[in-house]
PAZA-878019 format. One line per 8 residues: number of its first residue (from 0); for each residue z, x, y of C-alpha. Coordinates in steps of 0.2 Angstrom, whole numbers, plus 5000, padded with zeros to 4 digits. Example, Ala and Ser with C-alpha at 12.3 -4.5 7.8 and 13.67 -1.06 7.14 Angstrom:
PAZA-878019
0 = 5039:5062:4978; 5036:5068:4995 $
***
This chain:
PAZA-878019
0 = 5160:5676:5135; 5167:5659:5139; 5184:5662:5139; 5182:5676:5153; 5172:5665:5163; 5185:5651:5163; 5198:5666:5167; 5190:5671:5182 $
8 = 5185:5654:5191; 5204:5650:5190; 5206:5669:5194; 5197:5666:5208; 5202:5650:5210; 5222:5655:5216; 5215:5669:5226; 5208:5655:5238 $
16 = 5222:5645:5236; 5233:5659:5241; 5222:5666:5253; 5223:5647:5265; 5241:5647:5260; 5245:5665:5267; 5234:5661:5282; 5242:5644:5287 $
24 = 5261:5652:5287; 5254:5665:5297; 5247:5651:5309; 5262:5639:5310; 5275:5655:5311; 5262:5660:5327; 5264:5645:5335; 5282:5642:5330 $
32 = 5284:5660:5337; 5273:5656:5355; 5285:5639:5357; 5302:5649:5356; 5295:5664:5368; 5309:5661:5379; 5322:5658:5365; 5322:5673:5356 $
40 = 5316:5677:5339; 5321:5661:5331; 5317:5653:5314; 5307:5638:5314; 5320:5621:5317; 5319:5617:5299; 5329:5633:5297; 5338:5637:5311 $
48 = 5358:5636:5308; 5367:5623:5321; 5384:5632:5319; 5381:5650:5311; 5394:5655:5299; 5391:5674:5303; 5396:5671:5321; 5413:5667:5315 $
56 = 5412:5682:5303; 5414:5693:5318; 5427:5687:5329; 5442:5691:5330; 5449:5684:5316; 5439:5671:5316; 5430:5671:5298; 5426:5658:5285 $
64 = 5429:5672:5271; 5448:5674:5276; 5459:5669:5261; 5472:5658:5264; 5488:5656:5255; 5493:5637:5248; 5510:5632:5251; 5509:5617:5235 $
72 = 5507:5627:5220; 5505:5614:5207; 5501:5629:5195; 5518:5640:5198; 5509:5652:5208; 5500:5653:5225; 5484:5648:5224; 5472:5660:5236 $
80 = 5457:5650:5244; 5446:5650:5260; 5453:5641:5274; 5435:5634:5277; 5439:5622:5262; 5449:5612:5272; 5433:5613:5287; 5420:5601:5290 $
88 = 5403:5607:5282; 5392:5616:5292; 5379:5606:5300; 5366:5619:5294; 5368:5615:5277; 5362:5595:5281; 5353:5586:5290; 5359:5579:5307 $
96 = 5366:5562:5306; 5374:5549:5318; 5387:5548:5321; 5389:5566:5327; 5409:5569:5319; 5410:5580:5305; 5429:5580:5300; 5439:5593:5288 $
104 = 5454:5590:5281; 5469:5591:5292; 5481:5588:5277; 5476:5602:5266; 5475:5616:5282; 5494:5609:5284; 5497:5618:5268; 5490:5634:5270 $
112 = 5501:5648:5278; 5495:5655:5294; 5481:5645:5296; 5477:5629:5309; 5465:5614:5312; 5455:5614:5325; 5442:5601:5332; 5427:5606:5345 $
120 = 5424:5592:5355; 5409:5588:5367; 5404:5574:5373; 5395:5559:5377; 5381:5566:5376; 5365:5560:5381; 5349:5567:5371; 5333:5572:5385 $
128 = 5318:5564:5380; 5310:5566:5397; 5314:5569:5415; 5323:5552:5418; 5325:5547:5398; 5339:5550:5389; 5344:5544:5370; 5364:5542:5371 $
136 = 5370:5549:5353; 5389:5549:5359; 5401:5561:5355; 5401:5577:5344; 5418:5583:5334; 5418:5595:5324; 5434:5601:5314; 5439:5618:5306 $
144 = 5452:5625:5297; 5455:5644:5303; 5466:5657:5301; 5481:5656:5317; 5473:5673:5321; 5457:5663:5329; 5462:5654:5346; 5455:5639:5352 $
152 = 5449:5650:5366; 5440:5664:5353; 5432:5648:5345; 5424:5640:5361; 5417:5656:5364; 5408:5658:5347; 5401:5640:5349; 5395:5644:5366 $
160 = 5386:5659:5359; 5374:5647:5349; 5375:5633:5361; 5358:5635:5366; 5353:5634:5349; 5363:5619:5345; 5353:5610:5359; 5336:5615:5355 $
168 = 5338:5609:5335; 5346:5593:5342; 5331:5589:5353; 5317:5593:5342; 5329:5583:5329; 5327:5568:5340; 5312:5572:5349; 5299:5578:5336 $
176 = 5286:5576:5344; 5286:5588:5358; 5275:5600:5358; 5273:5610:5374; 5286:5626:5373; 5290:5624:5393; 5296:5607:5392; 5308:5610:5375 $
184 = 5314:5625:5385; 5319:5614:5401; 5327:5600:5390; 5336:5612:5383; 5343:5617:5396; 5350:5602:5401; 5356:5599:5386; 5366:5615:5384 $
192 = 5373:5611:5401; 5379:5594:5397; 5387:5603:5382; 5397:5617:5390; 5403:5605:5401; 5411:5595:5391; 5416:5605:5378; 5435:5608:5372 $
200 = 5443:5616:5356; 5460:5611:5353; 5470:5618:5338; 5489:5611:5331; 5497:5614:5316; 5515:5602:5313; 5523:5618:5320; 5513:5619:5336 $
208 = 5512:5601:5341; 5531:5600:5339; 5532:5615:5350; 5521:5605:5362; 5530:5591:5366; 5546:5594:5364; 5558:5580:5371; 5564:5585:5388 $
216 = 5580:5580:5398; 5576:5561:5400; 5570:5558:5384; 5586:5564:5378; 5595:5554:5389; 5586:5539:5385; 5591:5539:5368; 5608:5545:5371 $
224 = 5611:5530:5381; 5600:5517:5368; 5614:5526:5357; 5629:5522:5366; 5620:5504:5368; 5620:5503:5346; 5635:5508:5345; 5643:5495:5359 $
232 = 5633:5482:5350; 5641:5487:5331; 5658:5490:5337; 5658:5473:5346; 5651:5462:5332; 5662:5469:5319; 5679:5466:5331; 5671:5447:5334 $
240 = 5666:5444:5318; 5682:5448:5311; 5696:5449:5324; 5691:5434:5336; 5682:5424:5325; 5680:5406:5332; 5694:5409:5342; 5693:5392:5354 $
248 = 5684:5394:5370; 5700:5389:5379; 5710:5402:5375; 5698:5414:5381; 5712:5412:5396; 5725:5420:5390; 5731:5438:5392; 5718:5445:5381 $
256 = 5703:5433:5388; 5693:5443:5397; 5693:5458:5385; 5686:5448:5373; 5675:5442:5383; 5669:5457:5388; 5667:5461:5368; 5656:5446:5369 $
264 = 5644:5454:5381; 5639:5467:5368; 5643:5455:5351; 5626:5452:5342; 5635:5436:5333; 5637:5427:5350; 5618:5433:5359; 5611:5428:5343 $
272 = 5617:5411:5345; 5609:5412:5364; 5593:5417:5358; 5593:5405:5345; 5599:5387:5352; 5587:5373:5357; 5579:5371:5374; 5578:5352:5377 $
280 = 5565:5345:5390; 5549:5340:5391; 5540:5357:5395; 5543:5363:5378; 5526:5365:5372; 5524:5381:5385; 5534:5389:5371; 5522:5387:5359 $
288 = 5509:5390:5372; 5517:5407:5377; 5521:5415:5359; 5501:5411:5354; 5496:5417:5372; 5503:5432:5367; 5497:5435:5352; 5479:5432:5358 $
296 = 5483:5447:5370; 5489:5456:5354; 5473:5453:5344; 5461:5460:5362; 5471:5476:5361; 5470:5479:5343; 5450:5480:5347; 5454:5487:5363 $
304 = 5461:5501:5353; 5444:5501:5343; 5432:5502:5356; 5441:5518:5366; 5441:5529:5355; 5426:5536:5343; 5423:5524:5326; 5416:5533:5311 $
312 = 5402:5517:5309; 5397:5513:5326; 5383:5501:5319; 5398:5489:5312; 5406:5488:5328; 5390:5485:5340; 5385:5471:5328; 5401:5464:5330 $
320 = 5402:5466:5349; 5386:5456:5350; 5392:5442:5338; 5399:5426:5345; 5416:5429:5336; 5420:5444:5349; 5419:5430:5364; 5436:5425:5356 $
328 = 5442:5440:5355; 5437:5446:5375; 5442:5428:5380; 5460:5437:5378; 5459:5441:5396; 5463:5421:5401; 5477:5423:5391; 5484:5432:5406 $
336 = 5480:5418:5416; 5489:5408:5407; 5506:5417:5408; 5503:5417:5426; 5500:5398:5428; 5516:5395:5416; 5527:5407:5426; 5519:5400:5442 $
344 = 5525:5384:5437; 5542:5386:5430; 5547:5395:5447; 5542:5382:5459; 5549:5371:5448; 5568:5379:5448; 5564:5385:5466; 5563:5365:5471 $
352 = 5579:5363:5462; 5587:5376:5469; 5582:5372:5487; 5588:5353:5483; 5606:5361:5487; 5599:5365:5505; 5603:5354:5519; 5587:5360:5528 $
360 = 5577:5363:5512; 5573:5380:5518; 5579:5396:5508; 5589:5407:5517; 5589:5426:5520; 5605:5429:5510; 5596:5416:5497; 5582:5426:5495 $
368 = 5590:5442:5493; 5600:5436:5479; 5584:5426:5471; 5573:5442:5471; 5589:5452:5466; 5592:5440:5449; 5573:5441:5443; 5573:5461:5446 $
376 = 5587:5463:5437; 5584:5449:5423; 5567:5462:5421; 5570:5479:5425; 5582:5486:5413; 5575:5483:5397; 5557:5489:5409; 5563:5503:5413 $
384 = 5569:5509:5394; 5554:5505:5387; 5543:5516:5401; 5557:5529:5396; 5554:5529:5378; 5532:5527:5381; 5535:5541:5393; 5546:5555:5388 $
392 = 5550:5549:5368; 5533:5543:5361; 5524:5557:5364; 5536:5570:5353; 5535:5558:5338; 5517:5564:5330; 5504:5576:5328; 5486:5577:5320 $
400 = 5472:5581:5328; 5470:5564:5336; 5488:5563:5343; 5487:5574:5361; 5469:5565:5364; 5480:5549:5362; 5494:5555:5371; 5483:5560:5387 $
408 = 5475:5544:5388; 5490:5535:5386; 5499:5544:5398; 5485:5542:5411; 5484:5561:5413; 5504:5563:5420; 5503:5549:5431; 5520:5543:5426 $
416 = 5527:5561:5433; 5522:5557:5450; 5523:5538:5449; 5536:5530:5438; 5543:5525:5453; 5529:5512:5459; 5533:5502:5443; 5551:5503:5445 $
424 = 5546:5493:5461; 5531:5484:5456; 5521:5491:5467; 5511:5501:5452; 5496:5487:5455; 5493:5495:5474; 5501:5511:5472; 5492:5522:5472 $
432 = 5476:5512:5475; 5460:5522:5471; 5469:5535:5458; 5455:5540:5445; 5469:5543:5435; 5475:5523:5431; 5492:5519:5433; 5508:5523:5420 $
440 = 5509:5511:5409; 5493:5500:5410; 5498:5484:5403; 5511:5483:5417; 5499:5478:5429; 5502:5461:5424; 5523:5463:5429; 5518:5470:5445 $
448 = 5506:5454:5449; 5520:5442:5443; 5533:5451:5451; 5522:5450:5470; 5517:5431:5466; 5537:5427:5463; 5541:5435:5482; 5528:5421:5489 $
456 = 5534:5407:5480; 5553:5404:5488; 5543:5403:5505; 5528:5393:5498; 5542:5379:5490; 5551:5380:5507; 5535:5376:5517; 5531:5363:5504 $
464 = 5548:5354:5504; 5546:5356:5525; 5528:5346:5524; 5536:5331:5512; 5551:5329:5523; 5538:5327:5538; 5527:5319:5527; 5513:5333:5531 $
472 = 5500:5336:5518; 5493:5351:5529; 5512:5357:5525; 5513:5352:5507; 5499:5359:5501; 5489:5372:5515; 5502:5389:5508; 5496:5384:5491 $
480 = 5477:5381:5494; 5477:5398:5505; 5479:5410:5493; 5465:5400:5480; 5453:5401:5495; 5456:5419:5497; 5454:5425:5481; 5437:5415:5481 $
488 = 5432:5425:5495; 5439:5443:5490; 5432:5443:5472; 5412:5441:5477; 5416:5453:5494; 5423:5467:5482; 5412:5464:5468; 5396:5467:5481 $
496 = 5405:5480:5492; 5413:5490:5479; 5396:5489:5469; 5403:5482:5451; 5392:5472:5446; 5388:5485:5429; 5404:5492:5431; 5415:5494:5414 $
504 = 5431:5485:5412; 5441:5501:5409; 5433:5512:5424; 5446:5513:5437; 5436:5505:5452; 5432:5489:5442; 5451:5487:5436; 5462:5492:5452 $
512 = 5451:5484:5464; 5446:5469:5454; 5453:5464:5437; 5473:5468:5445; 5473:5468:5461; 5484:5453:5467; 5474:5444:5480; 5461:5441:5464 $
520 = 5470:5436:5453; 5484:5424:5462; 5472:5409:5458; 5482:5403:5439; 5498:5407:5446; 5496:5395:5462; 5488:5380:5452; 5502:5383:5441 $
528 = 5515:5379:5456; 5504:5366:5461; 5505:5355:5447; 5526:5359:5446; 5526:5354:5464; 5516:5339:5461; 5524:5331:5445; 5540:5333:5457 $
536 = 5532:5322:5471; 5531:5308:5456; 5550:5304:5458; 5554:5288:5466; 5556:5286:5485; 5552:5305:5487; 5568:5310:5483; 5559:5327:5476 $
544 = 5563:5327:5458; 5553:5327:5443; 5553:5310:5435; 5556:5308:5418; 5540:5303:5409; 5546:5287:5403; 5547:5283:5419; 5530:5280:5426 $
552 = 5521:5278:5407; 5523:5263:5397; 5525:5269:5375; 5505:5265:5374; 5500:5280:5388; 5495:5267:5401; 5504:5271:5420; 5513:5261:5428 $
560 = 5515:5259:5449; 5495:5253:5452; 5489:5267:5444; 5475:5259:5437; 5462:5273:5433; 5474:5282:5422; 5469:5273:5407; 5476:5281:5390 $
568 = 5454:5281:5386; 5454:5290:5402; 5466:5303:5399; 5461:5306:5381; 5447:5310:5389; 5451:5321:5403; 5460:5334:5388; 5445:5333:5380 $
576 = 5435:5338:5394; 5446:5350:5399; 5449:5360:5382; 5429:5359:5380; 5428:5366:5399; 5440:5383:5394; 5430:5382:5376; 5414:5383:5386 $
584 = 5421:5397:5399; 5423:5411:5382; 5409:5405:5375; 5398:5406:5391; 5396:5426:5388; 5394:5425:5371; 5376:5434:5370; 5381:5445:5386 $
592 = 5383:5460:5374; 5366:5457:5365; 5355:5470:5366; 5340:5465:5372; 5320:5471:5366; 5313:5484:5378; 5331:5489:5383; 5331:5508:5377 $
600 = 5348:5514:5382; 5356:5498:5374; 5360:5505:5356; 5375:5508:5344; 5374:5527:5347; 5380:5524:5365; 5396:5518:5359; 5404:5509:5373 $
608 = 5399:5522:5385; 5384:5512:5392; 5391:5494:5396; 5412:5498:5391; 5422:5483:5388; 5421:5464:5395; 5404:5469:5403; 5391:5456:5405 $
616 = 5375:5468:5405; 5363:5453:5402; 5369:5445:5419; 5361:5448:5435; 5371:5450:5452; 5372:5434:5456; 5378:5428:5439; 5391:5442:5435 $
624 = 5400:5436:5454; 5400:5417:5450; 5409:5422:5434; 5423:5431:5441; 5423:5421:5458; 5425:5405:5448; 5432:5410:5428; 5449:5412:5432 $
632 = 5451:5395:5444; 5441:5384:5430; 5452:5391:5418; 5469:5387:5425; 5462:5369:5432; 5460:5367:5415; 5477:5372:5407; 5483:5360:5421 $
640 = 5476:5346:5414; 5480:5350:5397; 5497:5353:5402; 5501:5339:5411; 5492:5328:5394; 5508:5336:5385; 5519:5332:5396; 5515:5313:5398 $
648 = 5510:5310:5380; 5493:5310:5379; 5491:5321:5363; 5474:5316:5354; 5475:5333:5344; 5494:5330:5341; 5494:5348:5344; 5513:5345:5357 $
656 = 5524:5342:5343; 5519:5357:5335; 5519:5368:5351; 5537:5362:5356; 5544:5364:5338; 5561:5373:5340; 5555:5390:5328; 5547:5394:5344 $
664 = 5562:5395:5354; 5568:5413:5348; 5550:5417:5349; 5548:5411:5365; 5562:5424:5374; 5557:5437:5365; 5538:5437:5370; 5542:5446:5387 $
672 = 5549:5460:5375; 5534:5461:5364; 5523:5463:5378; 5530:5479:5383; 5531:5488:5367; 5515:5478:5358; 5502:5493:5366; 5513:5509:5364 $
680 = 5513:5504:5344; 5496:5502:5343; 5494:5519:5352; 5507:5527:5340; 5497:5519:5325; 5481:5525:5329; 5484:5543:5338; 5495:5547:5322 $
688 = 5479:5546:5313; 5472:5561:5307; 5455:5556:5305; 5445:5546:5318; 5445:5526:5312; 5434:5514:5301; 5431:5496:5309; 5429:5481:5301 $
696 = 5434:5465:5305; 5445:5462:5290; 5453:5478:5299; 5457:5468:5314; 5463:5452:5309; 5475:5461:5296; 5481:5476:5312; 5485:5462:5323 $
704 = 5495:5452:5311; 5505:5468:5307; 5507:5470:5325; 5511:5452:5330; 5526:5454:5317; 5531:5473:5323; 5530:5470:5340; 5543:5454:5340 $
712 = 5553:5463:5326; 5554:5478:5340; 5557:5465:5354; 5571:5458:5344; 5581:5476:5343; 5578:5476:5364; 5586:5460:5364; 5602:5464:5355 $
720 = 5603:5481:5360; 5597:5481:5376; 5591:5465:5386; 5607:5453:5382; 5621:5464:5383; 5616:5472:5402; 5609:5453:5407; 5627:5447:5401 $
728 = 5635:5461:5412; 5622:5456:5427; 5628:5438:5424; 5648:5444:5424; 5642:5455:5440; 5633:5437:5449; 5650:5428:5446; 5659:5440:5458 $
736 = 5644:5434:5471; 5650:5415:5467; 5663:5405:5478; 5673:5397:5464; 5677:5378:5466; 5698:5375:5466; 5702:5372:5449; 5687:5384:5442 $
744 = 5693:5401:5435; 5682:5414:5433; 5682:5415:5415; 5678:5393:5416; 5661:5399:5429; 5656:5414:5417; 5655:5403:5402; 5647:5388:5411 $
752 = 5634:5399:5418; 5633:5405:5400; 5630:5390:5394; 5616:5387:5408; 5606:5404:5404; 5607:5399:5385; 5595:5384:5389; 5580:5391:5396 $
760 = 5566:5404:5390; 5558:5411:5404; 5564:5423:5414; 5559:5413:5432; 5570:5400:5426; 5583:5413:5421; 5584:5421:5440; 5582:5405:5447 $
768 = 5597:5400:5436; 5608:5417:5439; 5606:5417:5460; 5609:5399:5461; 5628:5400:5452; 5631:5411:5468; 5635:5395:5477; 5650:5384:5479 $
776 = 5641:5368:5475; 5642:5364:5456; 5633:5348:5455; 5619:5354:5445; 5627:5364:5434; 5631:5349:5423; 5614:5344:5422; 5609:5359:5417 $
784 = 5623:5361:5404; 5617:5344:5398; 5599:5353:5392; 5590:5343:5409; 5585:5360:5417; 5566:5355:5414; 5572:5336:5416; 5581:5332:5429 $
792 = 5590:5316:5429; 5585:5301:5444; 5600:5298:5449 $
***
């Protein structure tokens, strides 16, 4: 009948149906089969586990299934779960996605007993698409929560059972196309190799990490004597506060004078008023300058601190690398140049000063030794604690999973054991050239620089002063242009011989023998000299002092003395070309991180790993060495016209009254402070971590106000505690050197070189100051008493 008919058509219907199903699983698993011949009897990719849980079920301890006690019971009784809750999923059960991190939850392991969190890393990695093609996919973490009973060594070698596995999913993840079984097999190979080698498993519990780094004898030390140091600093101000009081400076004579001056040294009522009073003068506006200049430098590291290690959304943070904002935040590095150029310029300036006091005009050996003396010890002793607590303190303060990654990096892989000497002597710059391993400390590369440029510049003042009294120019000015031409000669020959033209900013070749190596970057701090030495060749009859500004400018801008080209149009003009010339010089490299079309390996999957940081990968050879060749000079010919604006007025932007305004004083003499502990709280921030971090630029801007305001509250503390009461004992120690004048007691030449010290905010001026009071002469002192130190009078 009809209804039987219509049964066996669909009947036979499915049978067919069936029947192509049947044969086409039979043909795929065939071919699937004939492409893994050498991989062993595998399922198909779609199937095939990345990490399988039954290889963990048979190690030695190692297994997913093993209950785990929680310590929080919020239900008055121990709660029994898997320790894998606390895991990353396994990558089996989704589909691969970038980036290549799959974190657990390091908190809740922390509460299970007898269980720890363990990360697999490997990494960069590069995905083979061919012989010579590879797709950069970055790093791969994966995190685990596992009984104690599974070592970090028991896990590696469980992952290393199914490496090969792991390697063939990922390429036929990214490379789906391939189809011949002999080329999947050889880039599998490749990649399985690139994976073992740089594979690690770490595991830490609280417990363990503390075991890890436990604080050894200096560290101990170190904060028994920042200890001793407090408690000096309390004990000192309670008994001036309320036994001394203001107890009359003259009295300070009597039996009891110098024990309470020696209370003072430590008293934070009386080095608060040093750090606090005004600076008069007319170079005022490099306090402003120095207190933003640092906070720039603040602001690069914080992204810095983004770029190193692995970001959850790489996307965000190569967009933002590409965008034009990031030229202002990589022009950081001129910021650099422009403490050099101040620091340059404040020393020739004392130096002159100094050397004024000279009959010949010529510093002598023993003046020398005692210059070089004063600024080692103006710097090293607050130096040296805070390499102490970076060092051998820092690293016994936190734990995660992110913490020893941190630590190594920061610790430059135990540099500092075998060289924390070279920065004692700030020599770390050059020793020891070549180490792949950095230097301890890496921001101290600027200290070493400045330290090196300050040994030159007593003998470049000497030969300068020489060449004015024999009214020789080649004298004047050949010891500063030397070092200008040299450094335009040693930046292109290392660039071409040492091959960085592609180099990233943070290998060690590109920043050791380019970015701090002294002979290439003396160039802002010798243009800085020069102008100091120049406004002092303004002073009537070469008498070799600066001339007040009033001097030589009538109250509408317009020079005096002939100078007929130096129009107030003229030298509104020249700030405004000079400003747009170091607005032009950040902006010049705006599109340098662009990635461009056709460029394959230029993606955000790379991370930084292909160009790094401050890397111009757009620019050929030539352009790349005409940038570092010429950047750092444009730039500091440029502050030194913006500088010398402020100094004589010219203000179109009325930006100077701002800059010199006396909230910047304090700010000011703390900066060298914050510049030593800024990085090694951004590194304890972000190690502390325990999951890897999310970038945004919201992030940013709120991480470097946080840190502008840590970091100076931190350099605060060094001050009271640590800077000021050793630099009053240097100072105490320097009075010893001095031949007193008749009449001048000793407690009369402490307080007067006091009073001196308390009127400057650099430390250059500060060892100029300190070595100079080792002489009998006094003359100057009462200028400098008078708040001229940065004005001296024509008299």
């Amino acid at each position: 009948n009809c209804i039987n008919c219509r049964t066996l058509k669909m009947t036979t219907r499915y049978l067919v149906v069936g029947l192509l199903l049947f044969l086409v699983k039979v043909f795929g698993s065939a071919v699937e089969q004939d492409a893994s011949t050498d991989l062993g009897n595998w399922q198909t990719a779609s199937e095939v586990p990345w990490i399988f849980e039954e290889a963990f079920s048979t190690g030695n301890g190692c297994s997913f299934n093993q209950l785990c006690t929680q310590v929080n019971n919020a239900f008055g009784t121990n709660v029994k779960l898997r320790c894998s809750v606390a895991s990353a999923p396994l990558p089996a059960a989704q589909a691969i996605t970038l980036p290549l991190f799959y974190q657990g939850n390091y908190d809740l392991c922390n509460t299970f007993k007898e269980a720890h969190y363990c990360t697999i890393r490997a990494g960069p990695l590069g995905i083979p698409l061919g012989k010579e093609t590879f797709f950069p996919v970055g790093d791969f973490r994966y995190s685990q929560c596992v009984p104690t009973s599974c070592s970090g060594e028991e896990l590696s070698e469980l992952f290393l059972k199914s490496v090969d596995r792991t390697a063939w999913r990922l390429i036929l993840r990214f490379h789906p196309t391939i189809k011949d079984s002999a080329e999947l097999v050889a880039l599998m190979k490749i990649l399985s190799a690139e994976i073992k080698a740089s594979l690690s498993v770490e595991c830490i519990t609280s417990e363990e990490n503390a075991n890890r780094t436990k604080i050894d004898s200096a560290g101990i030390g170190t904060l028994i004597f920042i200890a001793i140091m407090m408690g000096a600093v309390v004990c000192s101000t309670i008994y001036h506060v309320y036994f001394i009081g203001n107890l009359d400076e003259a009295n300070l004579d009597s039996a009891n004078g110098k024990s309470y001056a020696c209370i003072k040294w430590f008293s934070s009522k009386h080095n608060l008023e040093r750090l606090t009073v005004a600076i008069p003068g007319d170079y005022n506006a490099f306090n402003g300058i120095r207190v933003l200049s640092m906070a720039w430098i603040i602001m690069g590291h914080c992204i810095l601190n983004f770029v190193m290690p692995p970001v959850v959304n790489l996307t965000a943070e190569q967009r933002f690398l590409e965008s034009v904002q990031f030229a202002f935040v990589s022009g950081a590095e001129y910021s650099v140049d422009t403490f050099f150029f101040m620091s340059g310029f404040l020393a020739a300036f004392g130096l002159v000063k100094k050397l004024k006091q000279s009959s010949e005009n010529f510093i002598s050996l023993r003046e020398y030794v005692l210059l070089v003396l004063a600024r080692y010890l103006r710097l090293t002793p607050v130096y040296a604690v805070v390499m102490l607590l970076y060092w051998k303190v820092l690293p016994t303060f936190g734990n995660g999973p992110l913490w020893n990654e941190g630590m190594d990096g920061m610790l430059s892989a135990g540099v500092c054991d075998d060289y924390w000497w070279t920065n004692m002597l700030y020599i770390n710059n050059l020793v020891p050239f070549g180490l792949k391993g950095g230097m301890c400390m890496g921001w101290s590369w600027y200290l070493a620089n400045d330290f090196q440029f300050f040994l030159l510049a007593p003998i470049i003042v000497s030969v300068h002063l020489l060449g004015v009294r024999r009214r020789s120019a080649i004298l004047k000015w050949t010891p500063l242009i030397l070092p200008i031409i040299a450094q335009l000669v040693a930046v292109p020959v290392t660039m071409y011989s040492r091959n960085l033209m592609g180099k990233q900013f943070m290998e060690v070749d590109f920043f050791q023998y380019l970015y701090a190596a002294p002979w290439t970057r003396c160039t802002p701090y010798m243009v800085g000299m020069m102008l100091a030495l120049w406004l002092n060749g303004k002073g009537k009859g070469n008498r070799y002092e600066l001339a007040r500004i009033d001097e030589f400018a009538d109250s509408n801008g317009t020079e005096r003395s002939g100078n007929k080209h130096r129009s107030y149009l003229f030298r509104n003009s020249l700030f405004v070309a000079a400003l747009g010339t170091m607005l032009g010089l950040i902006l010049l490299h705006a599109d340098s991180w662009v990635c461009r079309d056709g460029d394959e390996n230029c993606n955000a999957w790379s991370g930084m790993y292909a160009y790094g940081f401050f890397v111009l990968q757009n620019w050929n050879q030539l352009e790349s060495v005409l940038y570092f060749t010429l950047g750092w000079l444009v730039w500091s010919v440029g502050f030194a016209v913006i500088a010398y604006s402020l100094f004589t007025g010219v203000d179109p932007f009325r930006v100077g009254w701002i800059l010199s305004h006396s909230a910047f004083t304090p700010l000011a003499r703390l900066t060298f402070n914050a510049y030593l502990v800024h990085l090694p709280l951004m590194i304890l921030h972000h190690a502390s971590s325990p999951y890897l971090p999310v970038f945004s630029t919201m992030g940013i801007m709120s991480e470097t106000v946080f840190f502008v305001v840590v970091a100076y509250i931190c350099s605060f503390l060094l001050y009271m505690f640590v800077e000021k009461p050793i630099m009053n004992i240097v100072t105490a120690g320097f009075m010893l050197l001095r031949k007193p004048k008749r009449g001048n007691s000793v407690m009369e030449r402490y307080q007067s070189l006091q009073r001196s010290m308390s009127v400057v905010s650099d430390v250059d001026s500060e060892a100029i100051h300190l070595s100079s009071q080792t002489h009998e002469d006094d003359n100057n002192l009462g200028s400098i008493q008078n708040g001229d130190q940065y004005r001296p009078l024509n008299s």
